[in-house]
C-alpha positions as CSV (number, residue, x, y, z in Angstrom):
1,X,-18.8,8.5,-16.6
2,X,-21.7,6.3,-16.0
3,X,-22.7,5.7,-19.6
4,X,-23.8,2.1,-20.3
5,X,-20.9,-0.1,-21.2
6,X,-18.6,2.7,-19.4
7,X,-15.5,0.7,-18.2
8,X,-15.6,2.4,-14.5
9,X,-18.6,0.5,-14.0
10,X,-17.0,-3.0,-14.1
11,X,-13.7,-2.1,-12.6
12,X,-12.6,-4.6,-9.2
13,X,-15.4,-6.6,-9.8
14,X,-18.0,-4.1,-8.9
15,X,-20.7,-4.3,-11.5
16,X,-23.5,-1.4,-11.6
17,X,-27.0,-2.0,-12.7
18,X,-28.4,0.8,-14.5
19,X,-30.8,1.9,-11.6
20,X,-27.7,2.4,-9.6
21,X,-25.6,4.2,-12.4
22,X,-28.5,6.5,-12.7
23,X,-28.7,7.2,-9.0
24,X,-25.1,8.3,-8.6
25,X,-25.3,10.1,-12.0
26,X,-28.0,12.3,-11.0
27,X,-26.5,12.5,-7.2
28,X,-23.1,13.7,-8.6
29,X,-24.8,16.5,-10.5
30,X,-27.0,17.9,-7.6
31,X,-23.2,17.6,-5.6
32,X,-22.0,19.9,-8.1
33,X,-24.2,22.1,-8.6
34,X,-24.6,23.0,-4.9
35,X,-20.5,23.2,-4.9
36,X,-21.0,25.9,-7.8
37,X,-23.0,28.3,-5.3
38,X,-20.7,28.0,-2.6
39,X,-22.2,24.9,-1.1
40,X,-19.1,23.1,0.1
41,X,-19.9,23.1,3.7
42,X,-23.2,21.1,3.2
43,X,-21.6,18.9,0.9
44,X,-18.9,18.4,3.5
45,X,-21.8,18.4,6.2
46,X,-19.9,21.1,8.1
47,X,-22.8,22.8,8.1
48,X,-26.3,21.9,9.8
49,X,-28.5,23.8,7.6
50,X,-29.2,22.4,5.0
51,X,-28.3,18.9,6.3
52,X,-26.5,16.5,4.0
53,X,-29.7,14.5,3.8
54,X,-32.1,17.4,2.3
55,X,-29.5,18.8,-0.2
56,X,-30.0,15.1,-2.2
57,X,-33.9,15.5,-1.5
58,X,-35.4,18.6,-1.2
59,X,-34.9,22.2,-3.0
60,X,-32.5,24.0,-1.1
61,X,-32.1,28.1,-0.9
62,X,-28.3,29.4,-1.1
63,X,-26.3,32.7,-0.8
64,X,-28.1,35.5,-3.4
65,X,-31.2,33.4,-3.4
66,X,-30.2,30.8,-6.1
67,X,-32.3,27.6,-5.7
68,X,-30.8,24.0,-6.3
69,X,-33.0,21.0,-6.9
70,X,-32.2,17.8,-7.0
71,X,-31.6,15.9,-10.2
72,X,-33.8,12.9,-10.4
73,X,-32.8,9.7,-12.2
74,X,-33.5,9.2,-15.6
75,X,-33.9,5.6,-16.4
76,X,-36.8,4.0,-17.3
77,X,-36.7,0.2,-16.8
78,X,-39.9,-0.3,-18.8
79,X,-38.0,1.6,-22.0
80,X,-34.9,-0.9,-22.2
81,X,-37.8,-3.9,-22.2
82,X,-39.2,-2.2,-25.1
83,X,-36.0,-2.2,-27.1
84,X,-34.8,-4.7,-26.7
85,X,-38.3,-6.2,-27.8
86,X,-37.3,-4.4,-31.2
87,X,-34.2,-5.2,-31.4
88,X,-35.2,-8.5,-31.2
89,X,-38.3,-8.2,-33.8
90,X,-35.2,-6.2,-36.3
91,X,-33.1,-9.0,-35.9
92,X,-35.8,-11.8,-36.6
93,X,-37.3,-9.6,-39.6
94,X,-33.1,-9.5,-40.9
95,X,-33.4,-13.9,-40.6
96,X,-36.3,-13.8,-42.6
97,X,-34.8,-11.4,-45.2
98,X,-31.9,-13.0,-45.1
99,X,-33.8,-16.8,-45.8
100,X,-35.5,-15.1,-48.2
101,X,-32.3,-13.9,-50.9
102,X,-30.7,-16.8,-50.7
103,X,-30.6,-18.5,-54.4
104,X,-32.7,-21.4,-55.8
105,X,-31.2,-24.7,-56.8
């Protein structure tokens, strides 16, 4: 739902960088893995142990011993720099290709 470009993101003038589209990504897949071992009450913080806080942040221990982590977020900052870089050195290389063909008069 987060996906780059995703309309959700831009809807009533709310407009999500990627950090932050990342962030609820991962928090929304922790959320429901927890509610797949019968971790509603945490989620709903109905129950003090774990507390809301720890279920985003540490490993927590549920009924039959299953263990959820917490997803961590994916994006890398440094990698969309570096495309864009080539997307940039593609599109420049195209020009000169481009100047290149064109006939002789």
């Amino acid at each position: 739902m987060y996906l780059p470009g995703y309309a959700g993101t831009t809807m009533r003038g709310a407009t999500l960088s990627y950090e932050e589209q990342d962030g609820i990504t991962a928090t929304g897949q922790t959320l429901v893995r927890i509610l797949a071992v019968d971790g509603f009450r945490a989620v709903l913080g109905l129950d003090d142990n774990p507390t809301p806080d720890q279920i985003l942040t540490e490993t927590t221990v549920w009924n039959n011993g299953l263990k959820v982590n917490p997803s961590k977020p994916v994006y890398d900052k440094a990698m969309e720099v570096e495309i864009e870089k080539i997307e940039e050195d593609v599109a420049e290389a195209e020009g000169d290709n481009a100047e290149n063909m064109e006939p002789e008069n």
